[in-house]
C-alpha angles and dihedrals in degrees: 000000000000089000089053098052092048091054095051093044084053084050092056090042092056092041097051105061088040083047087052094059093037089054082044092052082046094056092044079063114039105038102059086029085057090037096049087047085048082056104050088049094060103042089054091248091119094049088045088050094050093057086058108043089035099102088042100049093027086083096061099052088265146139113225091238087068090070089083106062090049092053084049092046090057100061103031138028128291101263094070088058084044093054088049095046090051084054101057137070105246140153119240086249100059090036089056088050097051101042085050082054090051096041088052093051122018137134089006101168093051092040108040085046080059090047100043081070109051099056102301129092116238099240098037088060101039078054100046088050099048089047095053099041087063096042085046092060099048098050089051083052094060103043107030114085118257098220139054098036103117120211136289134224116347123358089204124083120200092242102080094053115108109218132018088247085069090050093059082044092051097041094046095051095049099034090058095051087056098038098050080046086058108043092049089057093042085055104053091042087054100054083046103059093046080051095055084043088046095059106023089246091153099080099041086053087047081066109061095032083056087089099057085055086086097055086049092054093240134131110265082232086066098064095089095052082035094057086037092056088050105045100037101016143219103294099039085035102049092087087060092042090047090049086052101057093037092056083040093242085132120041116223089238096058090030080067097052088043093050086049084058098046090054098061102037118013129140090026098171100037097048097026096057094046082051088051098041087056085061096266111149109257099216086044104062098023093045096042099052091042091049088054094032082061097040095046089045079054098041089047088043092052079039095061094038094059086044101057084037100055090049096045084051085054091046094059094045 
């Protein structure tokens, strides 16, 4: 037991100092992305934006403004969205909608590059993203309730402060409650995932998520790249997935359905549980990505059956 304990308390001591740079690199991040929001707010640009974007995002439950974090989430990680969407006032309601959007399609040039490797085309995936964040929102527009949800975030917008001095004001206060929010959970995630490194827990875990494969319409073999993906998830993960594929431990044809899951639902506790701490509804944004992870895995595998079908028919003609 004594053993145990000193190997979890190494585990801490490793993560800390790697949980430190990570919470510097955060803050790197977070604290310009939410000034220059703060910013916008005040000088009108956000306002002028949202006429603009409204029709289009209209359709989706959303505010134009929103526009802007999407377009953010594509090219770069999920804690510059979350910085814009703290620093929004937004329902519940919108803010579910548009982290689903982020967590869709974030970060695409780093994470279909992953994926290009391990059995997907890049572009086959960044598309397949973009499409399905959007169907994805409208789908949660139509069946989520309009009322009772509460705000978000702040409730107060920039615009309304009177001098640039209040912004700063404004910006500090509410920056600092969702950064401290941030750096407690990436650092608990930190000294986890040493912990699951520590004692080779992966692949015991791999074992008793292999039944639910099936469900996902993906092969049993999969379990251990599919836990990977979701724990660590694709862009820290990528190196294990790529090993994989190159020792042909993963065939490029299941590497493809895999990487079709993936898109639609990877690194399901890390980003799930930042998502949460900001105030997003857990069965809302776990549930929802594993429900379409699941129905795009069974459209690409009828779609490869009629595929195969219809060539082998022209074969024989």
């Amino acid at each position: 037991m004594n053993q145990v304990i000193k190997r979890v308390w190494d585990c801490i001591k490793r993560a800390l100092p790697k949980a430190g740079k990570t919470c510097l690199w955060l803050l790197k991040i977070i604290l310009p992305i939410s000034l220059f929001v703060r910013l916008l707010q005040y000088s009108g640009v956000l306002s002028t934006l949202s006429v603009f974007l409204e029709p289009v995002f209209s359709r989706i439950g959303l505010p134009g403004e929103t526009a802007i974090v999407f377009i953010t989430s594509i090219f770069s990680p999920l804690y510059a969205p979350i910085a814009l969407i703290t620093s929004m006032s937004l329902s519940v309601r919108e803010a579910t909608i548009l982290s689903l959007m982020c967590l869709i399609s974030h970060n695409l040039p780093v994470e279909s590059s992953v994926q290009s490797k391990t059995g997907a085309g890049f572009w086959e995936m960044s598309i397949l993203r973009l499409i399905m964040s959007f169907v994805i929102a409208f789908i949660l527009n139509k069946v989520m309730a309009l009322d009772g949800w509460g705000t978000l975030g702040v409730s107060v917008s920039a615009e309304v402060c009177n001098s640039l001095w209040d912004v700063f004001v404004l910006w500090f206060t509410s920056s600092m409650k969702v950064i401290i929010t941030i750096l407690l959970v990436v650092t608990a995630l930190m000294i986890l995932h040493y912990i699951l490194d520590e004692f080779k827990l992966m692949r015991g875990l791999s074992t008793i998520f292999a039944p639910l494969m099936r469900v996902f319409g993906l092969p049993r073999d999969t379990a251990f790249l599919w836990l990977v993906g979701n724990v660590v998830g694709l862009a820290y993960g990528g190196a294990i997935m790529v090993e994989q594929v190159e020792q042909k431990k993963l065939t490029y044809k299941d590497g493809n359905l895999l990487n079709y899951h993936l898109a639609m639902s990877h690194s399901l506790l890390e980003d799930s549980l930042i998502f949460i701490a900001i105030g997003i509804p857990a069965l809302w944004i776990i549930f929802t990505r594993l429900i379409f992870a699941i129905i795009v895995v069974w459209l690409k595998r009828a779609y490869n059956f009629y595929y195969v079908r219809k060539i082998k028919v022209s074969h024989e003609r």
